[in-house]
C-alpha positions as CSV (number, residue, x, y, z in Angstrom):
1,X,-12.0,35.6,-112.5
2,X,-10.4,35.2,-116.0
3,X,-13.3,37.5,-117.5
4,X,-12.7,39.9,-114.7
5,X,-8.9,40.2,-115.5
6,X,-9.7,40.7,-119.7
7,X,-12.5,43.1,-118.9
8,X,-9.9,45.0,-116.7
9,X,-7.6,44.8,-119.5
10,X,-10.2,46.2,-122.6
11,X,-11.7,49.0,-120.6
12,X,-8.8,51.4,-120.5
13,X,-8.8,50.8,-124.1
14,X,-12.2,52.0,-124.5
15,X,-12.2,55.2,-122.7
16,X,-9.8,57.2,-124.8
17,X,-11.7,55.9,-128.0
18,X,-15.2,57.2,-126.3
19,X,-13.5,60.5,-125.5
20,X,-12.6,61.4,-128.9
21,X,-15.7,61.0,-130.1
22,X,-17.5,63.3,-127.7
23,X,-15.3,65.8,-128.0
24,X,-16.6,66.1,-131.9
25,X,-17.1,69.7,-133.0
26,X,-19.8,69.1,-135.5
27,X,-23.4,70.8,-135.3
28,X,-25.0,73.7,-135.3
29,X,-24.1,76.6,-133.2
30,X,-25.9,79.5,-132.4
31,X,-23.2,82.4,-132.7
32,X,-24.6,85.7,-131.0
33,X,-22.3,88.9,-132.1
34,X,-22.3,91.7,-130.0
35,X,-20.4,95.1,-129.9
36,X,-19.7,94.7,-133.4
37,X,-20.6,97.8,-135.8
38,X,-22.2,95.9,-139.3
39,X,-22.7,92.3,-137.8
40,X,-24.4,92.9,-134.5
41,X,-27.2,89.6,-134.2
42,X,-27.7,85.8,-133.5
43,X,-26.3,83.6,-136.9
44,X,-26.4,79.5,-137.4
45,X,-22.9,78.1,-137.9
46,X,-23.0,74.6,-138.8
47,X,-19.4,72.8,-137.9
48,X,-18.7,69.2,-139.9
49,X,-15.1,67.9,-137.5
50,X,-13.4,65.4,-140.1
51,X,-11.8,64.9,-136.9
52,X,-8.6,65.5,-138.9
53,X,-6.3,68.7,-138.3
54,X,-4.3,70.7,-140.4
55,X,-0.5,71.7,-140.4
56,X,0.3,68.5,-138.6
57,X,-1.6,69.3,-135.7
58,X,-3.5,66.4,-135.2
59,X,-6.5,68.6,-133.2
60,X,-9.8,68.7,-135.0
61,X,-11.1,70.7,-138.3
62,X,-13.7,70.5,-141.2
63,X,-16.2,72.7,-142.8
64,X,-17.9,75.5,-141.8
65,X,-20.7,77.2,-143.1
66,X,-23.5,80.5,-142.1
67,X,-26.6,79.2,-144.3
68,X,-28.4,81.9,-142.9
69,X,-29.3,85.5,-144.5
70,X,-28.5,87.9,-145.4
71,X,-25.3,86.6,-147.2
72,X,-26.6,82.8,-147.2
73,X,-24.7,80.5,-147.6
74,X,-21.2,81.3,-147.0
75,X,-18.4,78.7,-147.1
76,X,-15.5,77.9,-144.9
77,X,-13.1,75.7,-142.5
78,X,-12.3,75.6,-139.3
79,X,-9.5,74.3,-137.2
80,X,-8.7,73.9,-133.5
81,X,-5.0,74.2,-132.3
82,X,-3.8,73.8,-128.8
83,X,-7.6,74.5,-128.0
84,X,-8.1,77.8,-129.8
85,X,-11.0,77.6,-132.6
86,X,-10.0,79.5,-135.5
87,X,-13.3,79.8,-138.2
88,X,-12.4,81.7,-141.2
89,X,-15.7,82.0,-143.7
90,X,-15.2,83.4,-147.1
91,X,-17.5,86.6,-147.7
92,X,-17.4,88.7,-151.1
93,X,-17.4,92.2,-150.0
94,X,-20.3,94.6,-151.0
95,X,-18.8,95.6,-154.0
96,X,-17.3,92.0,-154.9
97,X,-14.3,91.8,-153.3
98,X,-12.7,88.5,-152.9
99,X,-11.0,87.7,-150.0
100,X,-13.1,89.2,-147.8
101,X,-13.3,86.5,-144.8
102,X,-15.4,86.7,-141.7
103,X,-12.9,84.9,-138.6
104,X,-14.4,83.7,-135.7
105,X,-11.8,82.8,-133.0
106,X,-12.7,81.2,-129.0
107,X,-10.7,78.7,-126.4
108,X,-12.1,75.3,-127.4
109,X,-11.8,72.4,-125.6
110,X,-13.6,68.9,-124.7
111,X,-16.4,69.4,-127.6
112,X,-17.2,73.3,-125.8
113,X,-16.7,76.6,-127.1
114,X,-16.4,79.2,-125.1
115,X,-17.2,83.3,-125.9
116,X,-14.6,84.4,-127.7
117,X,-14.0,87.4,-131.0
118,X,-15.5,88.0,-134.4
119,X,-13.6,90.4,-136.8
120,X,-14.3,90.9,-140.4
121,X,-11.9,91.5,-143.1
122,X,-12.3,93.9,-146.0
123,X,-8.8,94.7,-148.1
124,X,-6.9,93.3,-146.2
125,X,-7.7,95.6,-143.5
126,X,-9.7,94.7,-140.3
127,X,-13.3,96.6,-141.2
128,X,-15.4,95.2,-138.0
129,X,-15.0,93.3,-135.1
130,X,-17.1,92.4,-132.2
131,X,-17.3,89.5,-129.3
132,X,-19.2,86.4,-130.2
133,X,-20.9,83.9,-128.2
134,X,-21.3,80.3,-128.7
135,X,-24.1,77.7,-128.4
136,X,-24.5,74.6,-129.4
137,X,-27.5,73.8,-130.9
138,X,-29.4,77.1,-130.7
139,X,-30.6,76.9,-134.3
């Protein structure tokens, strides 16, 4: 009876921890651009979640890279507040232009990301944009 009552007492204390670990953002993710004039195709996103979020949100975030051509690799971060995934990857422009970031955006929640908008940056100035898909270990 005594084990019954501790083991009634630890497993509450369990759940949560297992929870936050599988709602982990890290892998690869297959992210399929449609409608989108320049960026139209299926690219590998690979999401590392330090688990740790930015601004005080304590939500997830980390690195995120495309290693995948034709602008392989390109470097960036990632952040997820009140369930919105925000990816912003750093792209020179044709000509070199810094500043030039591809942002990914979707509704994110329980370790899913749902379809959501791409939309490239070039000066300052929205150049492209499309909808993007999501999945999770499609590449």
């Amino acid at each position: 009876m005594k084990m019954l009552r501790t083991l009634a007492t630890v497993l509450p204390l369990l759940a949560p921890a297992g929870a936050a670990m599988a709602e982990s953002y890290s892998g690869n993710y297959l992210v399929t651009v449609t409608h989108s004039q320049h960026y139209n195709g299926a690219h590998c996103l690979t999401l590392a979640d330090t688990g740790a979020g930015t601004g005080g949100f304590p939500q997830h975030a980390g690195t995120a890279t495309i290693p995948d051509p034709p602008y392989a690799p390109l470097d960036g971060e990632f952040t997820i507040v009140h369930n919105v995934l925000i990816v912003g990857i750093d792209h020179a422009g044709d000509e070199g232009e810094s500043g030039a970031p591809f942002v990914f955006s979707a509704h994110a929640a329980n370790g899913h990301i749902a379809n959501g908008s791409y939309e490239y940056y070039l000066g300052g100035e929205g150049f492209d944009s499309g909808a993007v898909a999501f999945t999770k270990g499609g590449c």
